[in-house]
N, C-alpha and C positions, 0 to 999 in steps of 0.2 A: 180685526187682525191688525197686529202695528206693524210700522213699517221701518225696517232699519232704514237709517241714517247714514251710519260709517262705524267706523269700530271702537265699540265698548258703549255705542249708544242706541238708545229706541224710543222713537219718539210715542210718546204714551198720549199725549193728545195733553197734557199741560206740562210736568215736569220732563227734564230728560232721565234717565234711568240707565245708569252704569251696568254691562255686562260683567260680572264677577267670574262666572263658571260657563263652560258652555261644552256638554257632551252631546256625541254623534252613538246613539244607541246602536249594537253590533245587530247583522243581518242576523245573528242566534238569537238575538235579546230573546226569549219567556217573558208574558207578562208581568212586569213586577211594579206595586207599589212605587210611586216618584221619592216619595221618603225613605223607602229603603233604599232603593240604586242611589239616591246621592247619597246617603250613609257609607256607601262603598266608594263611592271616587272622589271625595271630597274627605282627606285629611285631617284630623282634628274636629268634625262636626258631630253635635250631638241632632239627636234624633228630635230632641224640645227645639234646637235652634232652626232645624231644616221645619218641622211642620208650624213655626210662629210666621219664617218666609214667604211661606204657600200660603199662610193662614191672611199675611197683609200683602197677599197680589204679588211678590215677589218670584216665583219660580212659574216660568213657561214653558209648555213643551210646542212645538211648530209656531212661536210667535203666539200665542194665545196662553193666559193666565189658566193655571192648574190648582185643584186642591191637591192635599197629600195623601187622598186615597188614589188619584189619579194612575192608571195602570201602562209604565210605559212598554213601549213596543218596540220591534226591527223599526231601526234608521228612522227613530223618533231623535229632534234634537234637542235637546234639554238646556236651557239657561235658566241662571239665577241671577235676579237686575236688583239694585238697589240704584237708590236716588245720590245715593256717593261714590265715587269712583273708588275704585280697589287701594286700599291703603299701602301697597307697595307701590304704586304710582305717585306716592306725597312722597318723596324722597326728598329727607331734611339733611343735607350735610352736615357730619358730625368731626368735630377735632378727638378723632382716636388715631395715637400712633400706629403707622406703618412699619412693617421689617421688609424694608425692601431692596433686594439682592441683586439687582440690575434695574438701569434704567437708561433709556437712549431715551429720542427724540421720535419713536413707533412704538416700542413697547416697552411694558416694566414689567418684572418679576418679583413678587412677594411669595414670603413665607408666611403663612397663615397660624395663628395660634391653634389651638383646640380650644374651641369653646363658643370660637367667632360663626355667628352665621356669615355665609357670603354674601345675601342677597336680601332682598323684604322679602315676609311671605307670611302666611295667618300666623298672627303669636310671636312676630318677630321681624318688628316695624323700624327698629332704632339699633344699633349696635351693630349693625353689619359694616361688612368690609365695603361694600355700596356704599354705605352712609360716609365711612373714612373716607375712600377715594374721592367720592364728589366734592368732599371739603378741602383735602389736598390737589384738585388736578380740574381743570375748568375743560368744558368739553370734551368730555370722553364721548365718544363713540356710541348707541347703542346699537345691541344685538338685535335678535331678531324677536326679544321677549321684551325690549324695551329697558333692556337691563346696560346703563352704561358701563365698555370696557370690559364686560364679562364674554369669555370667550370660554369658559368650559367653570365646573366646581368640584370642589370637595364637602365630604357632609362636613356639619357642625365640630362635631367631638373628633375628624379626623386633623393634624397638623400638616403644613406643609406647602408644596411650590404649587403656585397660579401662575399664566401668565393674564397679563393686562394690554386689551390694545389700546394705542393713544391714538390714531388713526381713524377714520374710514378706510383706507387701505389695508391697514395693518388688520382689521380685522376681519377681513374678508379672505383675505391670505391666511392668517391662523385657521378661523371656523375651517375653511376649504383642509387645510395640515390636516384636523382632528377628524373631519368627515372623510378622507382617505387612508385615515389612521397610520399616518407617516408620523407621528410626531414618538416621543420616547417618555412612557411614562413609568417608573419604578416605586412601589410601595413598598415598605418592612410592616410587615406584623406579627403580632408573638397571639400562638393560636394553641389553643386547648390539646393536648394528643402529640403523640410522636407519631409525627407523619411518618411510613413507609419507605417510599420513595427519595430520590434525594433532591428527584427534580420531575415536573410533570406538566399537564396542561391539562384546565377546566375546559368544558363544551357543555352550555346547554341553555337554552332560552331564558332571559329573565322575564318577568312579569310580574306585576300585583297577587298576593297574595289571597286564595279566593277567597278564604275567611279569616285570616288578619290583614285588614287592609292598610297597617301602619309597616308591614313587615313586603318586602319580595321573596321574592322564590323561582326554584330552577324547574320549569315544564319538559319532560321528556317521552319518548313512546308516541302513546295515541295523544297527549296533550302538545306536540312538538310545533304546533303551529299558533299555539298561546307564545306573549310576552316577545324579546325581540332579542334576536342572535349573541350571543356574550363570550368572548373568550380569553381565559386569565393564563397565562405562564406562570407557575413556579419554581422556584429553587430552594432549598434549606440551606440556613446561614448556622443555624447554632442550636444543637438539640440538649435542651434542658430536663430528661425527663420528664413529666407530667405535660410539657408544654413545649414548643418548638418555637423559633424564631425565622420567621419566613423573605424571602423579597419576591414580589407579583408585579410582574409587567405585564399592561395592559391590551390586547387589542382592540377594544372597545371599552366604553364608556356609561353602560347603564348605570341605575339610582341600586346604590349598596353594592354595585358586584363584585368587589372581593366579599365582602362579608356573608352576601348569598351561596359563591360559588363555594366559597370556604368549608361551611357549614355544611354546603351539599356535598360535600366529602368528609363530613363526619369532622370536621377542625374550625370550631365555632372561633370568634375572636374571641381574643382574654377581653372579661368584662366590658363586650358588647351588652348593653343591657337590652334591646329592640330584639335582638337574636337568642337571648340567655345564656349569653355568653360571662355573664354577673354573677352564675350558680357554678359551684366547684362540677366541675367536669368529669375530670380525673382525676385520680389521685387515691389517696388512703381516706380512713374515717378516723385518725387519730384529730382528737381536739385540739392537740397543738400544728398540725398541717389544716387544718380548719382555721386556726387561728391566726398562721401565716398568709394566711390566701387570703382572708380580711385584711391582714397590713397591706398586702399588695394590691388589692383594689382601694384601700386609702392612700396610698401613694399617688397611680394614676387611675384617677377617677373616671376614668370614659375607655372607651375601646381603644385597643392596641393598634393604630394604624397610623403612618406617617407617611405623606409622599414626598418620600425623598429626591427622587431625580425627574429632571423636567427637562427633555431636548427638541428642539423645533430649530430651521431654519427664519434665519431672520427676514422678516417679510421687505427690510428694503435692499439689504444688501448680500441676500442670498446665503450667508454666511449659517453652516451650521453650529447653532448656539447652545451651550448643557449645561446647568446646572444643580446643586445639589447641597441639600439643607440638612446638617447632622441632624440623628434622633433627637429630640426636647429630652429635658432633665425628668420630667415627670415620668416618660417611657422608659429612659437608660435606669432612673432607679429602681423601676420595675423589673428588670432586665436581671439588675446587679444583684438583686434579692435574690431570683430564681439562680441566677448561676452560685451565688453562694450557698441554696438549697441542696442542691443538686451535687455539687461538692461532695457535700458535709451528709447528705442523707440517702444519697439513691447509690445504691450502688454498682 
C-alpha cells in the first residue's frame, strides 16, 4: 500500500506519481466495473484511455493499483496517478488581449469572448483567459483549485463579465460575495419557444446527467436529493415568435444552469449544441424557415448566452460596484434576423 505524501503526490517506492482524479464512491455506489464509473466522472475520456491506465498501474482504488475489471464499491476512493503532474498545473502565460472593463489595485473586471475557455482543463491547455492573465498581471492570487485570480466562470461558448481578484484579500472577500450569493449576476438569452409567462423562477437540483455525462440536468420528486440546489430568475425582454429573448439572474451558480434550468422548462438555448438546442425547435417545416435558421446559427455559432451584468461590493473599499457589457455583435445579429423574421412573417 503506498503512502501519500502531500497533494497530488504518492510515493510509489521510485518515481513520484501525480494525482489527476480522485473520486469518493457514494454510500449507494452498486458494484460497478472501475472502467466504467470513471467513464461517467471523467469528461472527455474514452473507455481504450481509462483501461490502457489501469492496464500501466495507473488507477488505484484505497491506495492500492486496480485492473479495469476491478468492481468498485460504497466509499471506495478511486485515483488516477500518472508520473506528470496535471497539465493545467504547466500554466504557460500567453500574450492574448484582454477587454478589460475595470481595474483598481484588488480587482479587475473582464468581458470575456465566446469562445475563450477560462481556465486549463483536459483538451484545453493554452488559450485560456488563465493563460492571458498570468502573462498580463504577476501574482495573482490562487483559489482554492489553484487556479490564479479565478473567483467564479463562465462556460466557453458563453460571452461576458468576470471578476478577477488581484489580492489575497480580494479574494477571499469576493469567493465569501458568491458563497452567500450577495453578489448580482444577469444573463440575456434568446431560447427556443414563447415562454408563457412574462417573468418566473426555476427550482430544482442540478446534477450530472446519469446517462450523458457531458450534459446536467434538473433531479426532482423522489430524485430531489441528487445534484446540488439551483435557482434561476426570469424575465422576457423581447418575444420573437418562434423564440423569446430572455434575462436570468442568478442565485446560484452550478455548471450549465441556465441552460439546464431552461430546457427543464421546455426553452432549450438557441443553438446550444451540448443541450440540442442546434435542432430547429419550433417553428414551421417550410424549407425557406429551415433555411433561415441555418443563417442564423451561422451567424452565431455557439449558444445564445451573454453575461451581461456583474455587481459585487468592492472588497477594499466597501463600495457597491456594477457593471455591464452590451450583447456581442455575433448575438445582436442573431437577434436582428429574428426580429426582422417575425416582423415580416409571424403574424
Amino acid at each position: 500500500m503506498e503512502e501519500i505524501n502531500g497533494p497530488g503526490t504518492v510515493d510509489s517506492g521510485n518515481d513520484d506519481l501525480y494525482e489527476h482524479f480522485r473520486f469518493v464512491a457514494d454510500k449507494g455506489q452498486q458494484p460497478l466495473r472501475v472502467d466504467k464509473y470513471l467513464m461517467n466522472k471523467i469528461e472527455n475520456a474514452t473507455r481504450n484511455k481509462i483501461q490502457k491506465a489501469a492496464k500501466d498501474g495507473n488507477i488505484y482504488v484505497n491506495d492500492s493499483p486496480v485492473k479495469s475489471n476491478y468492481k468498485v464499491k460504497a466509499n471506495d476512493v478511486v485515483t488516477v496517478m500518472f508520473e506528470h503532474p496535471p497539465y493545467e498545473f504547466l500554466l504557460v502565460p500567453e500574450d492574448i488581449p484582454i477587454d478589460i472593463v475595470h481595474e483598481d489595485d484588488a480587482v479587475l473586471v473582464v468581458n470575456k469572448p465566446a469562445g475563450m475557455v477560462v481556465h486549463p482543463g483536459h483538451g484545453n491547455y493554452s488559450g485560456t483567459l488563465i493563460n492571458a492573465l498570468t502573462f498580463h498581471f504577476e501574482n495573482l492570487p490562487n483559489n482554492s483549485s489553484n487556479r490564479p485570480g479565478l473567483v467564479h466562470r463562465i462556460d466557453k461558448d458563453t460571452s461576458g463579465l468576470l471578476v478577477i481578484a488581484k489580492t489575497e484579500e480580494a479574494m477571499t472577500h469576493l469567493a465569501k460575495q458568491f458563497f452567500d450569493k450577495s453578489t448580482e449576476r444577469e444573463y440575456v438569452a434568446l431560447v427556443w419557444g414563447n415562454i408563457d409567462e412574462d417573468e418566473g423562477t426555476i427550482e430544482g437540483n442540478i446534477g450530472r446527467h446519469p446517462k450523458n455525462r457531458l450534459q446536467n440536468t434538473v433531479f426532482l420528486d423522489e430524485e430531489a436529493d441528487k445534484g446540488k440546489p439551483a435557482v434561476t430568475h426570469f424575465k422576457v425582454l423581447e418575444r420573437l415568435g418562434y423564440v423569446t429573448l430572455v434575462s436570468c439572474s442568478l442565485e446560484t451558480g452550478r455548471t450549465h444552469q441556465i441552460r439546464v434550468h431552461l430546457k427543464h422548462i421546455g426553452h432549450t438555448l438557441f443553438n446550444d449544441e451540448r443541450y440540442g438546442g442546434d435542432q430547429i425547435l419550433k417553428g414551421t417545416h417550410f424549407s425557406k424557415y429551415k433555411q433561415f435558421v441555418e443563417n442564423c446559427f451561422k451567424v452565431l455559432p455557439r449558444q445564445a448566452l451573454h453575461a451581461r451584468t456583474l455587481g459585487f461590493v468592492h472588497p477594499s473599499t466597501g463600495e457597491n460596484l456594477r457593471f455591464e457589457a452590451p450583447v456581442p455583435e455575433d448575438m445582436e445579429a442573431c437577434l436582428d434576423k429574428w426580429r426582422n423574421y417575425s416582423r415580416h412573417v409571424i403574424e
